[in-house]
C-alpha positions in Angstrom: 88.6 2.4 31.2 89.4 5.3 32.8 86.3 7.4 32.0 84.1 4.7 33.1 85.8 4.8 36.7 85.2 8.5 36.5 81.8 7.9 35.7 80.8 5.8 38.3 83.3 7.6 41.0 81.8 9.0 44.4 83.3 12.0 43.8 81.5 13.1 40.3 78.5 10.2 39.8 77.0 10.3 36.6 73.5 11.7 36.1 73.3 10.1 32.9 73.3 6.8 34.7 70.4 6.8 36.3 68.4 7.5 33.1 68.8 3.4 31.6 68.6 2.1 35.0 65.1 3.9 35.8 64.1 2.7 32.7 65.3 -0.7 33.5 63.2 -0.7 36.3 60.0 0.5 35.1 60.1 -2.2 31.9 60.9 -5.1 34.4 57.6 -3.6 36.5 55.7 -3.4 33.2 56.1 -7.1 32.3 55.3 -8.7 35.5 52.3 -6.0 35.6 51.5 -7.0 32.0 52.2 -10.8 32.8 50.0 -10.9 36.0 47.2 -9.5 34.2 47.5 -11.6 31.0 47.5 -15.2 33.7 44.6 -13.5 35.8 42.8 -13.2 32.6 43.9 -16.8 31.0 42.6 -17.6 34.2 39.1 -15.9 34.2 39.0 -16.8 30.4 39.7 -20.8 31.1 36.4 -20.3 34.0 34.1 -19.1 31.7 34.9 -21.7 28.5 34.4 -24.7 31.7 31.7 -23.3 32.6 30.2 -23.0 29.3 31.6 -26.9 28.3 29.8 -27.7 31.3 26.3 -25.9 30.3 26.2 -28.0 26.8 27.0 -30.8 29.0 24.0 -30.5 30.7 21.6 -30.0 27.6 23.2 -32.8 26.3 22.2 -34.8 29.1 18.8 -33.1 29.5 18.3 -34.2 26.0 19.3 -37.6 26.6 16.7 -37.7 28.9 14.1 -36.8 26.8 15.0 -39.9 24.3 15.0 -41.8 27.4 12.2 -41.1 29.0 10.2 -41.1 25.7 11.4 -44.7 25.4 9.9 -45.1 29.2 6.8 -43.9 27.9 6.1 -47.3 25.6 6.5 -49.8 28.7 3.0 -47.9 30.1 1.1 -49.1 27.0 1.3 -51.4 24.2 0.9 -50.4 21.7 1.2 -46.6 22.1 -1.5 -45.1 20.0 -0.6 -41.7 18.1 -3.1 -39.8 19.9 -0.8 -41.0 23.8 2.2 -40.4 21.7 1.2 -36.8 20.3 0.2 -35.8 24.1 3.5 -36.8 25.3 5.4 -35.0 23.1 3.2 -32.4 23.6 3.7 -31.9 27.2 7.6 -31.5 27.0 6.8 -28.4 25.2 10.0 -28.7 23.0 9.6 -25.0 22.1 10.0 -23.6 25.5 12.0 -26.2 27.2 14.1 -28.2 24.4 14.9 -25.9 21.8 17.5 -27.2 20.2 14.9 -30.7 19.5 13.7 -30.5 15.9 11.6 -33.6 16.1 10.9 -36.8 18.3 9.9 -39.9 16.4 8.6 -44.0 16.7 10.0 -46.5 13.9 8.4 -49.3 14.4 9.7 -52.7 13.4 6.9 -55.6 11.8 7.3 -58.7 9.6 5.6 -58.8 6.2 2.9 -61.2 7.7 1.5 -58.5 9.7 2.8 -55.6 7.1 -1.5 -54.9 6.3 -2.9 -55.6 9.6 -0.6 -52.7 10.9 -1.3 -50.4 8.0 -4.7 -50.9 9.0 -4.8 -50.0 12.8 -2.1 -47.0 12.1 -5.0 -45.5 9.2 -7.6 -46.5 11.7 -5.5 -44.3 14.3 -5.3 -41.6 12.0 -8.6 -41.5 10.7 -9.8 -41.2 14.3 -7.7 -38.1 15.0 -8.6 -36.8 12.2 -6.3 -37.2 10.1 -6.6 -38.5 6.7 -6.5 -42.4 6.4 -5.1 -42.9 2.9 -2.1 -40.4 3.4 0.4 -43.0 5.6 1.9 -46.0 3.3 5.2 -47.5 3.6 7.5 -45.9 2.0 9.6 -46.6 -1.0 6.8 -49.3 -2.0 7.5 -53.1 -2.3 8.0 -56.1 -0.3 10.3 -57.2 1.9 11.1 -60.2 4.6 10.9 -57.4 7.5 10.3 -53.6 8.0 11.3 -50.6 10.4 8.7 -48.0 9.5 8.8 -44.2 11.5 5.1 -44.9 12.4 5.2 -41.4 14.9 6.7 -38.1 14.5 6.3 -35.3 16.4 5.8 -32.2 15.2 4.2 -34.0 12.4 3.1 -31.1 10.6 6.8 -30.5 9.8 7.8 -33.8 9.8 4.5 -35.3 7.9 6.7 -36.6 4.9 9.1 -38.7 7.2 5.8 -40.7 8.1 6.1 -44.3 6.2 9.6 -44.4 5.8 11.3 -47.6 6.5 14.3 -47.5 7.8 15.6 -50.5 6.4 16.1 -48.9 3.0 18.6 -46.9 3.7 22.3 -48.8 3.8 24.0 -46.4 5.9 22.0 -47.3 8.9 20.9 -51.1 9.0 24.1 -52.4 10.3 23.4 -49.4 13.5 19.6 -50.6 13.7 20.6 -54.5 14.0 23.6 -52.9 17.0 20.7 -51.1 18.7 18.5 -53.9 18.5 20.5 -56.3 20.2 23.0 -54.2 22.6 20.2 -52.0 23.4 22.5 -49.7 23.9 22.2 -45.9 23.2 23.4 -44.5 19.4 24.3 -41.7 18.6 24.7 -40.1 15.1 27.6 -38.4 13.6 26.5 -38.1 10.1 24.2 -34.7 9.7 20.6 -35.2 9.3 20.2 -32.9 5.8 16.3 -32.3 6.5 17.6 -29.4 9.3 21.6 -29.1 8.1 23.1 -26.2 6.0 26.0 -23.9 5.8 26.9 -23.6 9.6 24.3 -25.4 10.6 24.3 -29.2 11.5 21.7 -31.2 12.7 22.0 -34.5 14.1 20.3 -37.4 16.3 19.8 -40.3 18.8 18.2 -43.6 18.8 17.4 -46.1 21.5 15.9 -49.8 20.8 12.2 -50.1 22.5 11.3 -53.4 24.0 8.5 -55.3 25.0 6.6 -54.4 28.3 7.6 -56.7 30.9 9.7 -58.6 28.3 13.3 -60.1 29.3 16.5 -58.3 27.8 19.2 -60.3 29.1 20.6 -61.8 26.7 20.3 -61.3 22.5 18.1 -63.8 21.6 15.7 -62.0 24.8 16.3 -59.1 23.2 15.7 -60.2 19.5 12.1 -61.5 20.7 11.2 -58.7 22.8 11.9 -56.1 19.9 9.3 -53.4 19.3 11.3 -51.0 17.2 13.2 -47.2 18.2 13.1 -44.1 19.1 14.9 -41.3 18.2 15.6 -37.6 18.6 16.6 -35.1 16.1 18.1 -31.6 17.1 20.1 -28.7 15.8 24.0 -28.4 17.4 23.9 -24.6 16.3 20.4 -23.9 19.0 21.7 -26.6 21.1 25.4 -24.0 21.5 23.9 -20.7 20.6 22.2 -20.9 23.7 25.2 -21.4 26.0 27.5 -18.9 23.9 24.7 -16.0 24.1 24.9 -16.5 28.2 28.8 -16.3 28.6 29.0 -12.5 29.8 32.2 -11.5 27.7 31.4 -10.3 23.8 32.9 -11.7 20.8 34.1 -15.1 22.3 34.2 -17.6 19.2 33.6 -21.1 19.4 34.1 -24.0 17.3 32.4 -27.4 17.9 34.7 -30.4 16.7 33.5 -34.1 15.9 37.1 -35.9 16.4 35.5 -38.9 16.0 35.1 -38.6 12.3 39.0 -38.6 12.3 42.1 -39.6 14.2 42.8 -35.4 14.6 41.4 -32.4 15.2 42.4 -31.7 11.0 40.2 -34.7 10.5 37.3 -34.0 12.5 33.9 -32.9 11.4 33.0 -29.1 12.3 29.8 -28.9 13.5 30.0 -25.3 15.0 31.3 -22.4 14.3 29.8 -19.0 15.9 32.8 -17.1 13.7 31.3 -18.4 10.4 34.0 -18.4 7.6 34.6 -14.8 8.6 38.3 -15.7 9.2 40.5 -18.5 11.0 41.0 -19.1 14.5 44.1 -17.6 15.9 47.0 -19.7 17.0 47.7 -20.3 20.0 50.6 -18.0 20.1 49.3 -15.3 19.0 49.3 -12.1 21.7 46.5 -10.7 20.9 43.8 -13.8 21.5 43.2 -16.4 24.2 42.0 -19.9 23.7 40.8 -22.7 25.6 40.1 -26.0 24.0 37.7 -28.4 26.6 36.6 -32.3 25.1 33.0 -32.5 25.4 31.4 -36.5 25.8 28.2 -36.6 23.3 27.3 -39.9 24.6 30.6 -41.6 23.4 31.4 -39.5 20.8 34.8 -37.2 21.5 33.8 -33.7 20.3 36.3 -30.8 21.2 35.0 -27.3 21.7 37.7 -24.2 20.9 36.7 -21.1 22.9 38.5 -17.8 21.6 38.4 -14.6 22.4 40.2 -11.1 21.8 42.4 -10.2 24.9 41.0 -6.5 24.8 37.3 -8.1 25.6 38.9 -9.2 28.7 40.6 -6.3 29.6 38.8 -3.6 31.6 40.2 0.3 31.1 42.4 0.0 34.0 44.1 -3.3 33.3 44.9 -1.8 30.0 46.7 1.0 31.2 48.2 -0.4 34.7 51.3 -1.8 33.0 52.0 1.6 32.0 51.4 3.3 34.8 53.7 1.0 36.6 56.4 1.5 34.3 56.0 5.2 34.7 55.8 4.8 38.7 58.9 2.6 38.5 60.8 4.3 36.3 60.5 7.7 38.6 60.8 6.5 42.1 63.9 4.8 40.2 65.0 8.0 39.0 64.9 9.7 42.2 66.5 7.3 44.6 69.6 7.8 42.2 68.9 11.2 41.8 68.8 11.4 46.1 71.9 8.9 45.6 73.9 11.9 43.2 73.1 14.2 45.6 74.4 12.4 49.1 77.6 12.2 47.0 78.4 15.6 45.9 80.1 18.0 47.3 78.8 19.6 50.5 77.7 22.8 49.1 75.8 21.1 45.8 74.4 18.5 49.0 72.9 21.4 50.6 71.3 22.7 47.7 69.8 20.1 46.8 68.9 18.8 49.8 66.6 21.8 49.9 65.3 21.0 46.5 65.1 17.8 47.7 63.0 18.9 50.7 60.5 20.3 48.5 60.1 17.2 46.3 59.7 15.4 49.4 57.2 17.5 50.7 55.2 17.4 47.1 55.4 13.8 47.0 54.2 13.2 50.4 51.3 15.6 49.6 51.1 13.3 46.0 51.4 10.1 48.7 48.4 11.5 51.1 47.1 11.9 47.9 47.7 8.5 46.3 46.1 6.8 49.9 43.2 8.7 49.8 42.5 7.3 46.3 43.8 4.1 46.7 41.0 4.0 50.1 38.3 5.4 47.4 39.2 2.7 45.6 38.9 0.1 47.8 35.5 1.3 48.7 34.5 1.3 45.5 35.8 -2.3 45.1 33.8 -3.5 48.1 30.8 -1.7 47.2 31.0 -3.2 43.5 31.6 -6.6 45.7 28.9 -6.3 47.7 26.6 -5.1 44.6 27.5 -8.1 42.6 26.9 -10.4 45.7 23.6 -8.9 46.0 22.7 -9.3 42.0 24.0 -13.2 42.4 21.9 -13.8 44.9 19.3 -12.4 43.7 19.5 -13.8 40.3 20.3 -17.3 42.0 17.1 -16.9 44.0 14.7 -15.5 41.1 16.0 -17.9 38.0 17.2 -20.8 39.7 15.8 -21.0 42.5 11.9 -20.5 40.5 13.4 -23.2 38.2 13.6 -25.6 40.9 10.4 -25.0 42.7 8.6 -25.5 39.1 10.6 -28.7 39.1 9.6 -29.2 42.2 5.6 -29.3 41.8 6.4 -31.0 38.5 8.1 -34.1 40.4 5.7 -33.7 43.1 2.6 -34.2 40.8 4.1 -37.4 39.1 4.6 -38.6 42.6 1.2 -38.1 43.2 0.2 -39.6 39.9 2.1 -42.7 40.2 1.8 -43.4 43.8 -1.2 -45.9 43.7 -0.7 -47.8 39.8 3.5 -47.6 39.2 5.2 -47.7 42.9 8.8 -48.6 40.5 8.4 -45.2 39.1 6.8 -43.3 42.0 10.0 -44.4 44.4 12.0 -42.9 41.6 9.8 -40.0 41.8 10.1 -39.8 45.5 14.0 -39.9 45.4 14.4 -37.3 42.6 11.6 -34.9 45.0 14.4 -35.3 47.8 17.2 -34.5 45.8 15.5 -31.5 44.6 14.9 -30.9 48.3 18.0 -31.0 49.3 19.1 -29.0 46.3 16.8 -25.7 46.7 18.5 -26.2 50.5 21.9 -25.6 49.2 20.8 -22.7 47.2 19.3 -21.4 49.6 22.6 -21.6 51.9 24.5 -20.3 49.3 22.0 -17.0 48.8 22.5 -16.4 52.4 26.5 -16.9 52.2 26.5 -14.2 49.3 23.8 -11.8 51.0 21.4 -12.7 53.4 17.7 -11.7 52.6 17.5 -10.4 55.3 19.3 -7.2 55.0 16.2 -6.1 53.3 14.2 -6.0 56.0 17.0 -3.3 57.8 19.9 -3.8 60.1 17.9 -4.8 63.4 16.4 -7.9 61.2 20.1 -8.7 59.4 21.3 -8.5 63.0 18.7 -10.8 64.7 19.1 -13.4 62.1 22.6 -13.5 62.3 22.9 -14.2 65.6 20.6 -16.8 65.3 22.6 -18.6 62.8 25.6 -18.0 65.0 23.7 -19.6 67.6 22.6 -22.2 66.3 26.0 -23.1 64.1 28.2 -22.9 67.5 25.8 -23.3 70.3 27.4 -20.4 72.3 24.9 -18.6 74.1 24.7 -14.9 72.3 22.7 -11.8 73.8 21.4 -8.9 71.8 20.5 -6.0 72.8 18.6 -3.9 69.8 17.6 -0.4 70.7 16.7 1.0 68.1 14.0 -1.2 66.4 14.2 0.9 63.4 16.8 2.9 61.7 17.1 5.0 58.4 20.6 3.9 57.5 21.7 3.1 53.9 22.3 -0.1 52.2 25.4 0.5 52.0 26.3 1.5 56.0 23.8 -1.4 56.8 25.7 -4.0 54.7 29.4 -2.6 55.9 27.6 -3.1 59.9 26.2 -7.0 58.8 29.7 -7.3 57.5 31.7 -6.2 60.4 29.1 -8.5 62.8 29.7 -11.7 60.6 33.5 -11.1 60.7 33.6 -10.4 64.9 31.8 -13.3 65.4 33.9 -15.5 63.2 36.8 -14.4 65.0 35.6 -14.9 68.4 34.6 -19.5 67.0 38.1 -19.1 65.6 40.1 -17.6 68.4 38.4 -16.5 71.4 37.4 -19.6 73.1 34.4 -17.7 74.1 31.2 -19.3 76.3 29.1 -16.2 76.0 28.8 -13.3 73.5 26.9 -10.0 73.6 26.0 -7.9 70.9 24.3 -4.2 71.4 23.1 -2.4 68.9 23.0 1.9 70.1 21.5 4.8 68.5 23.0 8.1 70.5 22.1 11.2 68.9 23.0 11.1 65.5 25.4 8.3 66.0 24.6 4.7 65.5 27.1 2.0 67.4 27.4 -1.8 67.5 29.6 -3.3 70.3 30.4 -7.0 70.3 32.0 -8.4 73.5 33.1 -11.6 74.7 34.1 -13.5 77.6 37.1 -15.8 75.6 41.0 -15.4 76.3 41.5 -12.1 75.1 43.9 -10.9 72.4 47.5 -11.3 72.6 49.9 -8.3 72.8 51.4 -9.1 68.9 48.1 -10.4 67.7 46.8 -7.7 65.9 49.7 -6.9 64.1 50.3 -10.8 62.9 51.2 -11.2 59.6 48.3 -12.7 57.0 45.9 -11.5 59.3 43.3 -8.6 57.8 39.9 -9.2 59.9 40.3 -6.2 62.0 42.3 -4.4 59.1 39.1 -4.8 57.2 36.8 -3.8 60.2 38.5 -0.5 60.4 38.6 0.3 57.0 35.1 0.0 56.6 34.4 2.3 59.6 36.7 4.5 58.1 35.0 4.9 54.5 31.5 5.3 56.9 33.5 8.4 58.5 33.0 6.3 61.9 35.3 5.3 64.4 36.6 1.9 65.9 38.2 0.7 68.9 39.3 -2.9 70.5 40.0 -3.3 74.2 41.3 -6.6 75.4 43.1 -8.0 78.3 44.7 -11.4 78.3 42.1 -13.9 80.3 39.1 -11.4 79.9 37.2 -11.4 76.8 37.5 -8.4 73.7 35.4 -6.2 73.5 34.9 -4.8 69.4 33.2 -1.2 69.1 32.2 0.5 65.9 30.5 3.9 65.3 29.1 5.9 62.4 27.5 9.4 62.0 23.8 9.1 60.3 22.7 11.1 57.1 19.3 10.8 57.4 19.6 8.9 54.3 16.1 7.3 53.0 14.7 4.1 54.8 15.0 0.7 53.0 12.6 -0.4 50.2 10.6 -2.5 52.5 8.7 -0.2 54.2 6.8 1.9 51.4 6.5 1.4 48.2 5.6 -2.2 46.2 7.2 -5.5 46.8 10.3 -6.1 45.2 11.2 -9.1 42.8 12.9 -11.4 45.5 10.0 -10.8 47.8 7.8 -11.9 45.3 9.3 -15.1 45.3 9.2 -15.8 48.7 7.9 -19.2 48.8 11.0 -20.7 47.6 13.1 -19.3 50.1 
């Protein structure tokens, strides 16, 4: 008892002490480091497995859509021919568009009264496209009350040997075929289709009932009568995922594909997926190393359950990897000196002047080491914002050259069936018409959200980025704005150009948000080799506590940008009389943007859509 008052006296403190406590400190900083980066990463990690759940969502619908459609295609004419149905099939181009569809095909159902007159027009059919007459019989051979024979399959030179089959023979499905023809109702298979299954790889399909032209469908018996046969759709679920698993931009993420409604549980379920292979099992849950996300996917009433996993070093970049260390380390010596400062205050006077003075020097090193560390940590911020700024630029960009071409070729697609249907099917040209102005109003909001990333604009140079913008603010608030542009043209660098566009949207937000402004002027001055940009207003002026206020970084961020420029910034306000913002950077006679020599880039080249 005694020696432990001794040790922690004021009169002779313990050096020792401070060791565990430093340490202490610098393990609690390395788990909540460690722990901040693991949830930002689950978090980043549960982003990208919704967005990919949400991607083979939409090719399941855009499949969906095919099968439907195709079923649209028999109310034009009745009956299809094979030639009509062949040209259909061919114009989805399955290949480029749908590649996950192995085959579309038309059973058609017929009585054994009108069994030879249809053998007879589908060889006739045949025999005038060339093909040859004798091949198509029904298949397996005999007679029976009623028949659903696969009459059309496309690609038929792959699926040639399906041709004939009835559907009726096979047990499995006649109870689903006698559903679909009177629910009419979409079906959807989860038994593999062998012709295109293997190890890993599972194929499988849709059918939808076709009915009369014109018929009604009410009720059952409407729907009995008015029975023509089905269509269905086979594809591949490994194509159908690959895709979306090839676009996720982390490597090595693992995904299984679970049919739960084979089973009551996941143990149950049928695997249809599996990018890992057999290679080895997924990783539990628990496990430190791995993250996993587990996101139910709808496959038209079936429950299917997608498992997304992934290594946790795949998310980590360098610096995450290290930072828990480093903060340990940085915890563990401030720690250590505080106490060391601590032993020192409460020695004796002669060891507190000595090491005072060896305290001095430490302080001066580490204020040297501080300077240091801001200098960095400001490096590092503009590297941040100019990795930002880059990766709002390649966005946009991408947005603008994949989507945005996407949806102007879906545009002219729409816009020609519009055209087509306008004067013989005004059912399906209003559709046609309504689906135009939602893709409309869909390139609009692209095109507002290419602007919100990185206008355009800044490629044409500052003066252009600066116009527009005031335009927009114009014509967003309706608060009269003057520019004044001196210099028409300007060699300043993307990056200096962007960081001025920046500073510009952020003054002008802040004068709509706070200033209570009827009037705004903007001036744009080259002097010397000095370009500035003053934004002034006639609002109410900034407070005297204002620019300190907590939460509030707009004119933090303003003059940290100047700063990384090398420039300068200033603010003058007066209560009741407007602020006035001023920035200023040195040029470098850096090159002049890409628009003026050289050829057109990429985005310009797809001009039209914006």
């Amino acid at each position: 008892m005694k020696t432990t008052i001794k040790a922690f006296s004021t009169a002779r403190p313990a050096l020792w002490v401070g060791l565990p406590f430093s340490l202490a400190v610098g393990m609690v900083l390395y788990l909540a480091t460690a722990n901040s980066i693991e949830t930002d990463s689950r978090a980043r990690f549960a982003g990208l497995a919704q967005n990919a759940r949400n991607n083979i969502n939409a090719r399941i619908k855009s499949y969906t859509d095919v099968l439907r459609g195709t079923v649209s295609v028999f109310q034009i004419s009745e009956p299809l021919t094979r030639r009509q149905f062949h040209g259909y099939v061919n114009g989805l181009g399955l290949a480029r568009n749908f590649p996950a569809i192995e085959s579309i095909n038309f059973a058609q159902m017929l009585q054994d009264a009108d069994r030879e007159a249809f053998l007879q027009r589908v060889r006739k059919e045949r025999a005038a496209d060339g093909a040859e007459a004798e091949e198509f019989s029904i298949k397996p051979p005999g007679r029976r009350p009623s028949y659903t024979v696969v009459t059309f399959a496309e690609p038929e030179e792959r699926w040639a040997a399906t041709l004939g089959y009835d559907l009726l023979t096979n047990p499995l499905i006649v109870g689903t075929l006698g559903e679909l023809r009177d629910t009419g109702k979409l079906f959807t298979s989860g038994l593999p289709i062998s012709f295109i299954s293997g190890p890993n790889r599972t194929g499988l399909g849709m059918r939808l009932p076709v009915y009369r032209p014109h018929a009604p469908t009410a009720t059952v018996a409407q729907r009995r009568a008015a029975y023509l046969g089905t269509v269905g759709i086979a594809f591949s679920v490994h194509k159908l995922v690959q895709g979306v698993i090839d676009e996720v931009p982390i490597k090595n993420v693992r995904m299984m594909l679970i049919d739960n409604a084979m089973g009551p549980d996941k143990l149950s379920g049928r695997v249809l997926f599996d990018s890992g292979g057999d290679a080895s099992p997924l990783p539990s849950l628990l496990a430190p190393k791995h993250f996993n996300a587990t996101l139910p996917i709808d496959f038209n009433g079936r429950q299917w359950d997608a498992t997304f996993t992934v290594s946790a070093n795949e998310l980590y970049t360098g610096f995450e990897e290290f930072a828990p260390w480093l903060a340990m380390m940085a915890g563990s010596v401030s720690s250590m000196l505080l106490y060391a400062l601590f032993h020192a205050l409460t020695s004796s006077r002669r060891r507190a002047i000595k090491m005072a003075k060896g305290m001095t020097r430490e302080l001066r090193d580490s204020q040297a080491k501080l300077q240091l560390s801001h200098q960095n940590l400001r490096r590092l911020a503009a590297h941040a914002d100019q990795i930002k700024e880059g990766e709002r630029k390649r966005i946009a960009r991408e947005i603008h050259d994949d989507l945005g071409q996407n949806l102007l070729a879906l545009r002219i697609e729409a816009d020609m069936l519009s055209s087509r249907t306008r004067e013989r099917h005004p059912r399906l040209h209003a559709r046609a018409r309504s689906t135009l102005q939602q893709i409309d109003a869909t390139i609009k909001s692209v095109r507002q959200i290419i602007n919100d990333l990185r206008p355009n604009v800044l490629d044409l140079g500052l003066s252009a980025a600066v116009e527009w913008q005031i335009a927009e603010f114009k014509r967003r608030t309706g608060i009269a704005c003057e520019l004044i542009d001196e210099p028409k043209e300007v060699a300043l660098g993307d990056h200096a150009a962007t960081a001025f566009f920046r500073i510009l949207q952020e003054s002008l937000s802040n004068i709509v948000r706070h200033a209570q402004a009827t009037r705004v002027r903007v001036e744009l001055k080259l002097s010397g080799n000095r370009l500035s940009m003053t934004v002034s207003d006639n609002g109410i002026g900034l407070q005297a506590n204002e620019r300190a206020k907590v939460g509030s970084f707009g004119l933090v961020g303003i003059e940290e940008r100047i700063s990384i420029l090398g420039g300068s910034f200033s603010i003058a306000s007066d209560a009741g009389e407007g602020t006035t913002v001023c920035v200023s950077v040195p040029l470098h006679n850096e090159p002049a943007r890409g628009h003026a020599t050289g050829a057109p880039s990429k985005t310009e080249s797809h001009a039209a859509f914006v």
